[in-house]
C-alpha positions as CSV (number, residue, x, y, z in Angstrom):
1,X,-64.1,-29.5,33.0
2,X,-62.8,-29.0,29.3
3,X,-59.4,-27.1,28.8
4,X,-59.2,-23.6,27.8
5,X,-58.7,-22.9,24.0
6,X,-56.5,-20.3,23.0
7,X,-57.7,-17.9,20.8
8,X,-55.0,-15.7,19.3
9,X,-56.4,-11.9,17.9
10,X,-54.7,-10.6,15.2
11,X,-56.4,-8.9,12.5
12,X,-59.6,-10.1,13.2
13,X,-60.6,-7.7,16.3
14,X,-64.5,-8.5,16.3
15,X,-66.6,-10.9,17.7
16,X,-69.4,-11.5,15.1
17,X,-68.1,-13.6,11.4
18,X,-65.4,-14.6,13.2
19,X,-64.7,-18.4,12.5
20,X,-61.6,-18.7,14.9
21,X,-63.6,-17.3,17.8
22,X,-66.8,-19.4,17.0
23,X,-64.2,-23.1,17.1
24,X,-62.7,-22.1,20.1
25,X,-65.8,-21.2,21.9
26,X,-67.0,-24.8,21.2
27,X,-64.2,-26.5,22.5
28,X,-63.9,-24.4,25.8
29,X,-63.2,-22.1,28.3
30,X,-61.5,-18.8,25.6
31,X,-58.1,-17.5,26.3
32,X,-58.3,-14.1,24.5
33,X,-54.7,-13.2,23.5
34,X,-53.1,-10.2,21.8
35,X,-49.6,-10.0,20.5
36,X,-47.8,-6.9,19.7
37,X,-45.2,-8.6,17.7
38,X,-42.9,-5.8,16.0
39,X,-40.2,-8.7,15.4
40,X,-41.7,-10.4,12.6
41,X,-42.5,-8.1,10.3
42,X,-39.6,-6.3,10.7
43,X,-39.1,-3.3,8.8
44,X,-42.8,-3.2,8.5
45,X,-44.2,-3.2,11.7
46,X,-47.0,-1.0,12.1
47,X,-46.7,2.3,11.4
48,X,-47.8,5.3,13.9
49,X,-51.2,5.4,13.0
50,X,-51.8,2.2,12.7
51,X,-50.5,2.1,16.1
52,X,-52.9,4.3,17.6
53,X,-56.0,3.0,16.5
54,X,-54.8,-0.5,17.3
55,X,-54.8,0.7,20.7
56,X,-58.4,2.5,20.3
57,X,-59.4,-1.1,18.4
58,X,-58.2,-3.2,21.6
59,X,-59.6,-0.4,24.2
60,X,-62.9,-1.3,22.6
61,X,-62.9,-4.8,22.5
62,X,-61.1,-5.1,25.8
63,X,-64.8,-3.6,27.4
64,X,-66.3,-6.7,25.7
65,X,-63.8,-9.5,26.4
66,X,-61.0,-9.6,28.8
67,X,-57.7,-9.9,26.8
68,X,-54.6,-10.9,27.8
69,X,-51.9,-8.5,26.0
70,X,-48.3,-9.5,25.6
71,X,-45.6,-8.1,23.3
72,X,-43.0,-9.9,21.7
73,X,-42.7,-12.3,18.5
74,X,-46.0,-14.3,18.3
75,X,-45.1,-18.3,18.1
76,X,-42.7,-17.6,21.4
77,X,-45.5,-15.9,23.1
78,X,-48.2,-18.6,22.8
79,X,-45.6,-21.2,23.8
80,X,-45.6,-19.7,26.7
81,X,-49.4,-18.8,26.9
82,X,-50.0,-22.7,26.3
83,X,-47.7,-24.2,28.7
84,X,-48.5,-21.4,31.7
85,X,-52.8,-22.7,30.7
86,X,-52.8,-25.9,29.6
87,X,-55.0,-25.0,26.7
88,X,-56.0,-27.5,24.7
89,X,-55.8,-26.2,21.4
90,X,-55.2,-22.8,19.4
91,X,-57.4,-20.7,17.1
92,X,-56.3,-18.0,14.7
93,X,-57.2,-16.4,11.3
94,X,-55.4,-16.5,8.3
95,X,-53.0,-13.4,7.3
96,X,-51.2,-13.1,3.8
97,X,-48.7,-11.0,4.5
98,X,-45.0,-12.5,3.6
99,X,-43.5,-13.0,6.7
100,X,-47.1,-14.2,8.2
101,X,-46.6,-17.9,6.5
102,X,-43.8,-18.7,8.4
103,X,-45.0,-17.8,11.6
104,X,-47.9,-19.3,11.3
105,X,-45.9,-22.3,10.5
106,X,-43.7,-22.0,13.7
107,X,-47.2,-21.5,15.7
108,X,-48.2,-25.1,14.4
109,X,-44.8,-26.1,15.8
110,X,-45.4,-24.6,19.3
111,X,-48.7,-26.3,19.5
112,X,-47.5,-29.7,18.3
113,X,-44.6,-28.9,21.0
114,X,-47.3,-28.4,23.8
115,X,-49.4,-31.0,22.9
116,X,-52.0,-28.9,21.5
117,X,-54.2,-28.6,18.4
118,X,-53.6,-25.9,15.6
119,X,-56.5,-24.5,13.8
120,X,-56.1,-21.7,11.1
121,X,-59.2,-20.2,9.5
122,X,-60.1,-17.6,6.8
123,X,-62.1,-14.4,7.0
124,X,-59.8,-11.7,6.5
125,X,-60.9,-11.9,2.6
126,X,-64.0,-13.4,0.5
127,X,-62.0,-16.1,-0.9
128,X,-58.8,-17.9,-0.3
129,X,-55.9,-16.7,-2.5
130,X,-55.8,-20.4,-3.7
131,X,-59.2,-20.7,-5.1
132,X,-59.6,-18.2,-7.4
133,X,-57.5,-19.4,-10.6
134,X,-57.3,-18.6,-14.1
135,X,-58.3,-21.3,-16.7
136,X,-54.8,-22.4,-16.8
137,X,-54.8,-23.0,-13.3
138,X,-52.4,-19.7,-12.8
139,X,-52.8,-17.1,-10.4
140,X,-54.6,-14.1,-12.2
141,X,-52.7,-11.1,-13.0
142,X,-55.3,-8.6,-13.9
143,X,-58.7,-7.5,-12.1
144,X,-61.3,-7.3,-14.5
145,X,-60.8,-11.5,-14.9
146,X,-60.3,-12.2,-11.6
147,X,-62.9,-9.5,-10.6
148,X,-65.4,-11.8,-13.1
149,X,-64.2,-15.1,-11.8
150,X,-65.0,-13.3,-7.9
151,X,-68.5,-12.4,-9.0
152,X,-69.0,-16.1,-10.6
153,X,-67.8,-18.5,-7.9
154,X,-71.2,-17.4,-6.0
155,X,-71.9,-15.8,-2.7
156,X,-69.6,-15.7,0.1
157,X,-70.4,-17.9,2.6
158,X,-73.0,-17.0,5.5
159,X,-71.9,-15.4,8.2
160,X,-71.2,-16.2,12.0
161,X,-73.2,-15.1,14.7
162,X,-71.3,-14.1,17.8
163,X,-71.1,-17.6,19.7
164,X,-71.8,-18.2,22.7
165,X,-68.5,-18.8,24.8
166,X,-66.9,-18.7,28.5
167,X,-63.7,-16.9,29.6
168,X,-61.2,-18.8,30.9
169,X,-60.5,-17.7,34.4
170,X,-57.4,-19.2,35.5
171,X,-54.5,-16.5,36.5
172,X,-52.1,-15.5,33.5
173,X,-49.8,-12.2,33.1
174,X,-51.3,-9.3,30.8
175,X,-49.3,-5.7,30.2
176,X,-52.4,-3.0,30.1
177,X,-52.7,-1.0,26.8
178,X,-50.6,2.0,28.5
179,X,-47.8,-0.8,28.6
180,X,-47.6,-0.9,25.0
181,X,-47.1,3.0,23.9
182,X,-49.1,3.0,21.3
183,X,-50.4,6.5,21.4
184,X,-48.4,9.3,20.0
185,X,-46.3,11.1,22.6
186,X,-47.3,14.7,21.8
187,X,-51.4,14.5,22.2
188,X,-52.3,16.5,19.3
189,X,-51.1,14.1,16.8
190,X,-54.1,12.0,17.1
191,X,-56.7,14.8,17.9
192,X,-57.5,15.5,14.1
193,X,-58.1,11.2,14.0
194,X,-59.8,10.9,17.3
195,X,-62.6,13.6,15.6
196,X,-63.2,11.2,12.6
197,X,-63.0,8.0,13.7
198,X,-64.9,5.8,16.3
199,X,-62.4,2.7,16.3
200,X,-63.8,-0.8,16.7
201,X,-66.8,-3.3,16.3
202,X,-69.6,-0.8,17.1
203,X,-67.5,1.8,15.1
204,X,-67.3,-0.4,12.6
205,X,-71.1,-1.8,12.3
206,X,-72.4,1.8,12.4
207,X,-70.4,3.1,9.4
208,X,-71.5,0.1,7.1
209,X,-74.9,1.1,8.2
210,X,-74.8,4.8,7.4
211,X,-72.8,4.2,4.5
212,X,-75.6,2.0,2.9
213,X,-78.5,4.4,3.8
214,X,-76.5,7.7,2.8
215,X,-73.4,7.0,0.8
216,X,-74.4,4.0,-1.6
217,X,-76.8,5.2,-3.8
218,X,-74.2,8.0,-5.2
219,X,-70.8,6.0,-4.9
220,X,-70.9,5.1,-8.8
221,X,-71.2,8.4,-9.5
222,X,-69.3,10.3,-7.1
223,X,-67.0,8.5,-5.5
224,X,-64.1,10.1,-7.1
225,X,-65.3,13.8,-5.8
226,X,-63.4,14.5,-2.8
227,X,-65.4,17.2,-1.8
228,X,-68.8,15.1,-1.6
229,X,-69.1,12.5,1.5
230,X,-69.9,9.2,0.0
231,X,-66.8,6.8,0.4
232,X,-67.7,4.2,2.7
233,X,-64.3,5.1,5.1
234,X,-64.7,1.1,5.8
235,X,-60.6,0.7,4.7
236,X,-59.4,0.8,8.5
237,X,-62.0,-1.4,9.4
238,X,-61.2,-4.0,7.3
239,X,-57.6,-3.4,7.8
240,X,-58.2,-4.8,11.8
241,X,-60.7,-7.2,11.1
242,X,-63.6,-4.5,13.5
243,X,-65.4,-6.3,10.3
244,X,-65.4,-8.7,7.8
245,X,-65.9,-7.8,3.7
246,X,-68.3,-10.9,4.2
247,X,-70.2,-8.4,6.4
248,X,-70.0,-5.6,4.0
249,X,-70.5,-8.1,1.1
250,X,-73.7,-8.8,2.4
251,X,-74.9,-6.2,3.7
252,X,-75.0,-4.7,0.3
253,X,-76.5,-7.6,-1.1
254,X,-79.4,-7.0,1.8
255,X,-79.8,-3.7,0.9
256,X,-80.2,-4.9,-2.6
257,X,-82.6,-7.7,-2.0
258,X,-85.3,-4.7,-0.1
259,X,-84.6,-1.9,-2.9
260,X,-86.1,-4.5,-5.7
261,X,-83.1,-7.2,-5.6
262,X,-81.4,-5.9,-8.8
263,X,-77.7,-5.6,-8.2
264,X,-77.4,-1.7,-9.6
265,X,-74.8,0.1,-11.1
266,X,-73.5,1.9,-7.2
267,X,-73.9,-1.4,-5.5
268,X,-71.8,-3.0,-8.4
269,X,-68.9,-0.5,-8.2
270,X,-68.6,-1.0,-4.2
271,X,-68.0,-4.8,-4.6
272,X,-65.8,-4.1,-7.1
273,X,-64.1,-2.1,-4.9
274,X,-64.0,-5.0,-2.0
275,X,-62.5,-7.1,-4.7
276,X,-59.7,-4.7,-5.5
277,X,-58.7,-6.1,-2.1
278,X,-59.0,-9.0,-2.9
279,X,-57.6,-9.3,-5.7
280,X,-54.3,-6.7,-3.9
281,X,-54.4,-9.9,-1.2
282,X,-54.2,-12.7,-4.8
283,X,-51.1,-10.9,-5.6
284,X,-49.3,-10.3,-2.7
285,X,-49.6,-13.8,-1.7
286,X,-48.1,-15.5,-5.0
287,X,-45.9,-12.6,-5.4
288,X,-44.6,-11.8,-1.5
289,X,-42.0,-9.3,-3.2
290,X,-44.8,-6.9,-4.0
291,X,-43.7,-4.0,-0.8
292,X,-40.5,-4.3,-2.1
293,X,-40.0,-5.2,-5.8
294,X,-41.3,-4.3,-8.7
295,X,-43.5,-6.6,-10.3
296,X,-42.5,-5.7,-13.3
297,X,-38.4,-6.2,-13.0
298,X,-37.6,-4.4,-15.9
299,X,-39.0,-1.1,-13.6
300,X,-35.8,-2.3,-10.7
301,X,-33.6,0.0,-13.0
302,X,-35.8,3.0,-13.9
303,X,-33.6,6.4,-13.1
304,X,-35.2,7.4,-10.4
305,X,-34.1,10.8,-8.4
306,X,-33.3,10.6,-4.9
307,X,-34.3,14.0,-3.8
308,X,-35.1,14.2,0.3
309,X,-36.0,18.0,0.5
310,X,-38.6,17.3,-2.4
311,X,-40.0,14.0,-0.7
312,X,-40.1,16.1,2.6
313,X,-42.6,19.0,0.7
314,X,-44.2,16.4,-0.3
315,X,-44.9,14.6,2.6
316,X,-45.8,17.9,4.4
317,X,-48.1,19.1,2.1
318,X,-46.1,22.1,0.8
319,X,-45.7,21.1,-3.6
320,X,-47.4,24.4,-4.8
321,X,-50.0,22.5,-6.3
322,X,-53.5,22.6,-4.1
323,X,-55.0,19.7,-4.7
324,X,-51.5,17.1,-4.0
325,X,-51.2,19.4,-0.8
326,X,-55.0,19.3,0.2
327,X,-55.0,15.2,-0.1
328,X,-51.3,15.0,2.0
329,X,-52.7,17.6,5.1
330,X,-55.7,15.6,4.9
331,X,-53.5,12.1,5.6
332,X,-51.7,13.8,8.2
333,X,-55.2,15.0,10.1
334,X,-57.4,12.5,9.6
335,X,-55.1,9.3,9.1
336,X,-56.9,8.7,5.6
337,X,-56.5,10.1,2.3
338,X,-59.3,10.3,-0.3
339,X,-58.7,7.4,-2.7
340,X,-58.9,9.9,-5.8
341,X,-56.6,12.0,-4.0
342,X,-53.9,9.4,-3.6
343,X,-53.4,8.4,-6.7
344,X,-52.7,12.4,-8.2
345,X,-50.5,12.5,-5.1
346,X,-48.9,9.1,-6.0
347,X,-48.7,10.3,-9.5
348,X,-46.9,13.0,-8.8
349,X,-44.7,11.9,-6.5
350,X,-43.3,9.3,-8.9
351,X,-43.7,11.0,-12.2
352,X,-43.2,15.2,-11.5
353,X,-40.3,14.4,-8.7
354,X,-39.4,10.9,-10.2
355,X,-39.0,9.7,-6.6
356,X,-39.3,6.2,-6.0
357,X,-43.2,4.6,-5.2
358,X,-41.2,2.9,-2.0
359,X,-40.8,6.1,-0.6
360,X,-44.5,7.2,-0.7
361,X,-45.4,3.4,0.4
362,X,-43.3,4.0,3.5
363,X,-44.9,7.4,3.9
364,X,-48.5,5.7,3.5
365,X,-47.8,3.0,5.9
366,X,-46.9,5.3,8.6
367,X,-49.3,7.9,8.0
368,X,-53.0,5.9,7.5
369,X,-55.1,4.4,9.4
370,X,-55.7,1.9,6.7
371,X,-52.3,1.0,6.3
372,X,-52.6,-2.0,4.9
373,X,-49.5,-4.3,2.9
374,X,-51.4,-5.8,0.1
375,X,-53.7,-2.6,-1.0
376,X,-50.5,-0.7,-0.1
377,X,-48.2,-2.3,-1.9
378,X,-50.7,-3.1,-4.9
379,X,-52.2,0.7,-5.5
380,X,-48.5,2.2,-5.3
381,X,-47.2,0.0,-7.7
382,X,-50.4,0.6,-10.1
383,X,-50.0,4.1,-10.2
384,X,-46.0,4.1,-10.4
385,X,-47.0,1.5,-13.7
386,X,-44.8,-1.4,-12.1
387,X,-47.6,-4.0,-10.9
388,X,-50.0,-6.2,-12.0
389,X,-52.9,-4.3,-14.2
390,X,-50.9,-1.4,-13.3
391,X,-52.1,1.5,-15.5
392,X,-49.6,2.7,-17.8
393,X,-46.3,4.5,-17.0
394,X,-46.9,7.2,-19.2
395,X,-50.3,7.7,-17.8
396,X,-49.8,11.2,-15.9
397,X,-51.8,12.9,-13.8
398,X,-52.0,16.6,-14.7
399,X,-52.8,17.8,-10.6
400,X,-54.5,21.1,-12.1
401,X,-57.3,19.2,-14.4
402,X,-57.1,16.7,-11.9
403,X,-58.2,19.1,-9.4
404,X,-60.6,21.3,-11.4
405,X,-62.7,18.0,-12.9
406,X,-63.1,16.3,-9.7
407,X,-63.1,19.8,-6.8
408,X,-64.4,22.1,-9.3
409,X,-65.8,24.4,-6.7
410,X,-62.2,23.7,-4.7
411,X,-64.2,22.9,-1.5
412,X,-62.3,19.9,-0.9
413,X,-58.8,22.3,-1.2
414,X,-60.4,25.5,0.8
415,X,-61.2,23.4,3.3
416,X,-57.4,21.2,4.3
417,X,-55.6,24.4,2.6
418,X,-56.8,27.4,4.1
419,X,-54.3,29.8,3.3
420,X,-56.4,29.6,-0.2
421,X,-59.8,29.7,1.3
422,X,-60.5,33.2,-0.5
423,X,-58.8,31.9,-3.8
424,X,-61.6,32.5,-6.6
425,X,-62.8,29.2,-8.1
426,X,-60.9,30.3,-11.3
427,X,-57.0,29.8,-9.6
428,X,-58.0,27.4,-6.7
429,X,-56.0,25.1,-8.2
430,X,-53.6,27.1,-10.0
431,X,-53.0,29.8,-7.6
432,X,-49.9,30.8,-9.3
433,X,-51.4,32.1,-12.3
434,X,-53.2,34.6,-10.5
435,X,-52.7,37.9,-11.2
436,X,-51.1,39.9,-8.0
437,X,-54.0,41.8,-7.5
438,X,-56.0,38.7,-7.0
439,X,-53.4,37.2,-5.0
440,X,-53.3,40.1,-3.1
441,X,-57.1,40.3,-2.2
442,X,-57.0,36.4,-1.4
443,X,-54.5,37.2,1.2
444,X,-51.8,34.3,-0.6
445,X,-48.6,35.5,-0.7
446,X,-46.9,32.9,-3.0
447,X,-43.4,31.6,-1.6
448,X,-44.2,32.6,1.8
449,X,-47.9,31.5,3.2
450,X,-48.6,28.7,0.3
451,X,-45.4,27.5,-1.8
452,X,-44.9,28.3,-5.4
453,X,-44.9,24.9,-7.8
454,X,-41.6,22.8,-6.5
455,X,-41.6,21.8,-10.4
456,X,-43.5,22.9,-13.9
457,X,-45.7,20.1,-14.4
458,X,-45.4,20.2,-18.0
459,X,-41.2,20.1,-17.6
460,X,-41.6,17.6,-15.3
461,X,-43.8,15.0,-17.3
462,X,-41.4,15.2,-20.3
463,X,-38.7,14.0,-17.9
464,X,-40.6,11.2,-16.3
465,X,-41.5,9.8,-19.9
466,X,-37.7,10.1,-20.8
467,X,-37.0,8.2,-18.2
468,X,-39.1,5.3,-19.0
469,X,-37.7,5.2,-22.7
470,X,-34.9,4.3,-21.0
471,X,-36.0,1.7,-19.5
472,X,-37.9,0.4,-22.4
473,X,-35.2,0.7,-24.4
474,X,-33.3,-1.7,-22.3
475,X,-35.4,-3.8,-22.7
């Protein structure tokens, strides 16, 4: 009888396009493993959203598969899994985050230890951070040119069917999901998320196929509207591997292929948009600094403010200005944040309360169900102007025009602020210039059941760009 392979789960939890599942399948009997490791990535161990749909994720998967969950950090844990089975060899797919090299290194170790094999394979991205290089040979350190070199290295590969495997069914120690806490402690939390999301594979499959019959054909031109539904809300799916952007790749393509096999202008902007990934994923694995660091060092001695009662309005929701607040009680709901939305709430985190793009990172990674360290770390840095391709510091997001070009009816604010659900079109998204008697027949009472502005925009951006003279005249 062959020995049991190990495959080890991580952010890959699916069973179709799933080259670590498909190798250990051939090679026998599969030890489905699950590792809560909040040792390794320290400090950024997933956040509390993340947390519960993990648990959602596994819950799903577990009705599939029987999985053997064990918490600690992940190279002692399948020492012990390997020595306590006598498996054979181990499976797992590649991860790029910074501390995921060297684990993956010590995993080789405890295999060579037990006298097993060590496989690693991709799939968590269309293309290995290695392969896509610049002309010079150098990693690429702006999207349109890596986007273009993307598009020209040809399709991804084809994809995996499920394989055909058997369990292995020899005795070994699991905690149950309950074990692990993963679920928030008060119950309401997580309502507003349980209503929007169907976590794992099926979850998954079904929202690339609604998506592509409902969403796709207006993305190009309305994805920025946050009051129209045609985002493909795929992010937290990718994030835990419930699929593969090879799936949504091709899919797309498919869809393509059967409406005349042009690749149009929607279908265009959507890959684009898997690329950003991509490309998010290039740069956090030849620069691992990127959740921490500027990438542009001369930005490590900007003047930023440390101001913790203006972070905290923030964070709840509670600036003054509708659209900033609509997108933050949205995150907290939902566990997502229109992608529109989050960068005039980045903006105006980092340039009207000059509060450093860490802070909303942190805030992010706790908050989203997408929370995910190279788009993360990548987006906050590009709106803050500190990254690679990063639009310009003194590119500002005014949140009122903001608001009125891309909610101009304010449906998107009426509906996550409705203390401004009678607001007339006219001051949705300046509710302060109201006159009183508007005000008054809206029901807002300004300073008690909606904030005033915690700053004057216009104040505020002639601050932020004085403080990036400095900095450019230190330069």
């Amino acid at each position: 009888m062959a020995s049991p392979s190990l495959y080890w789960l991580r952010n890959d939890l699916r069973l179709t396009d799933n080259a670590a599942l498909t190798a250990a399948a051939a090679q026998g009997p599969v030890i489905f493993l699950h590792v809560l490791d909040d040792e390794t990535p320290g400090a950024w161990r997933l956040g509390g959203a993340a947390r519960w749909w993990l648990h959602k994720s596994l819950e799903a998967l577990s009705a599939t598969v029987p999985l053997i969950l064990r918490p600690g950090a992940a190279d002692k844990v399948i020492a012990e899994v390997l020595t306590e089975s006598g498996a054979a060899s181990v499976h797992f797919t590649r991860d790029y985050a910074p501390w995921s090299g060297g684990l993956e290194r010590r995993v080789k170790a405890a295999a060579d230890a037990a006298g097993a094999s060590c496989h690693r394979y991709g799939g968590f991205l269309l293309h290995e951070p290695e392969s896509i290089r610049n002309g010079s040979g150098e990693p690429y350190r702006v999207y349109t040119p890596f986007s273009k070199a993307c598009f020209a290295a040809g399709e991804p590969r084809a994809l995996k069917p499920v394989p055909q495997f058997t369990v292995f069914d020899g005795k070994l120690k699991s905690d149950s999901l309950a074990d692990w806490g993963l679920l928030p402690t008060r119950p309401d939390w997580a309502n507003g998320m349980a209503a929007h999301w169907t976590p794992g594979e099926a979850g998954a499959a079904a929202r690339l196929k609604n998506f592509i019959a409902d969403g796709l054909a207006h993305y190009a031109d309305e994805r920025d509207r946050p009051d129209r539904d045609v985002t493909s809300r795929l992010s937290p799916y990718l994030r835990s591997g419930e699929i593969s952007p090879g799936q949504c790749w091709h899919a797309v393509r498919a869809a393509q292929l059967a409406a005349g096999g042009k690749l149009d202008r929607a279908a265009e902007k959507f890959l684009k948009e898997v690329l950003w990934r991509e490309f998010s994923y290039h740069l956090l694995h030849h620069w691992p600094t990127l959740p921490e660091k500027p990438f542009r060092p001369e930005f490590a001695e900007f003047p930023w403010n440390e101001n913790p009662q203006a972070l905290k309005q923030w964070q709840k929701g509670r600036t003054g200005y509708p659209i900033v607040d609509a997108g933050l009680r949205e995150l907290w709901v939902t566990g997502i944040m229109h992608n529109r939305v989050r960068m005039i709430a980045a903006s105006f985190l980092i340039k009207d309360l000059l509060i450093p793009w860490q802070e909303g990172e942190r805030w992010f990674w706790d908050t989203l169900v997408d929370a995910d360290i190279g788009s993360n770390s990548a987006s906050w840095q590009w709106v803050a102007g500190c990254g690679a391709d990063a639009a310009p510091y003194f590119r500002i997001f005014n949140p009122v025009l903001q608001g009125e070009k891309f909610d101009p009816a304010g449906a998107y604010v009426r509906k996550w602020l409705p203390e401004l659900a009678a607001m007339p079109d006219e001051f949705v998204h300046r509710p302060w210039e109201a006159p009183a008697l508007v005000l008054k027949a809206a029901g807002v009472e300004l300073g008690k059941n909606y904030p005033h502005p915690v700053v004057d925009h216009g104040t505020a951006r002639d601050r932020a760009l004085a403080a990036f003279k400095e900095i450019k005249g230190a330069a």
